[in-house]
C-alpha positions in Angstrom: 134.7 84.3 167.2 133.4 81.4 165.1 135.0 80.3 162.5 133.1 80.2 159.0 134.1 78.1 155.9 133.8 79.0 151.8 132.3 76.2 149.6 135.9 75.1 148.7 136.9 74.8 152.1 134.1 72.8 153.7 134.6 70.9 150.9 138.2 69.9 151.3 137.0 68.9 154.7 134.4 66.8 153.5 135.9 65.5 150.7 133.1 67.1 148.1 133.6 69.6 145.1 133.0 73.2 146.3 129.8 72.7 143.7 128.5 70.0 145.3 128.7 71.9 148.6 127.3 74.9 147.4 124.2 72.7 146.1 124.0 71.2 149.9 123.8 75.0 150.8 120.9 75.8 148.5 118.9 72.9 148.8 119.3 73.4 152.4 120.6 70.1 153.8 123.6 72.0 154.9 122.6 74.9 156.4 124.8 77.7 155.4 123.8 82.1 155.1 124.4 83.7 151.8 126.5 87.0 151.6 126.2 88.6 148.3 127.1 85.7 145.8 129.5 84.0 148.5 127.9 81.2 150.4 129.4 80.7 154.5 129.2 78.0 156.4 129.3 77.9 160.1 131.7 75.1 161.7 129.0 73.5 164.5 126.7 72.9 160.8 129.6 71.4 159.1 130.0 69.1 161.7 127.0 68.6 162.0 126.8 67.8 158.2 129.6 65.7 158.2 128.1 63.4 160.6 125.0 62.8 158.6 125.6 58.8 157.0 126.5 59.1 153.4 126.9 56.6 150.6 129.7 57.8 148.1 127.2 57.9 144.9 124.3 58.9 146.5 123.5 61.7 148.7 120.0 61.0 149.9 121.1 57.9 151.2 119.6 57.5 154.6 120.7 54.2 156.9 117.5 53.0 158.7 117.6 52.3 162.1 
């Protein structure tokens, strides 16, 4: 079984508001399924996610190279 997170709790791991995780979801650069109005998110995607470099401030930030 896999194990499938809400907005609010990919964001606790991630250390984002469940609004900014649900905007990942719809803008697609977390890739999530929508059930009804609940967003879920699988755990190999939040990894996968979490892995991506950030910069507090600025999600689009991309490190070159």
């Amino acid at each position: 079984m896999r194990k499938l997170f809400t907005p609010a709790q990919a964001g606790e791991v991630l250390g984002l508001t469940a609004d900014t995780v649900r905007g990942y979801c719809q803008s697609g650069e977390l890739v999530a399924s929508k059930f009804g109005p609940m967003w879920l998110i699988r755990h190999d995607d939040l990894v996968r996610f979490k892995r991506k470099e950030r910069r507090p401030g600025n999600p689009n930030f991309r490190r070159s190279g």
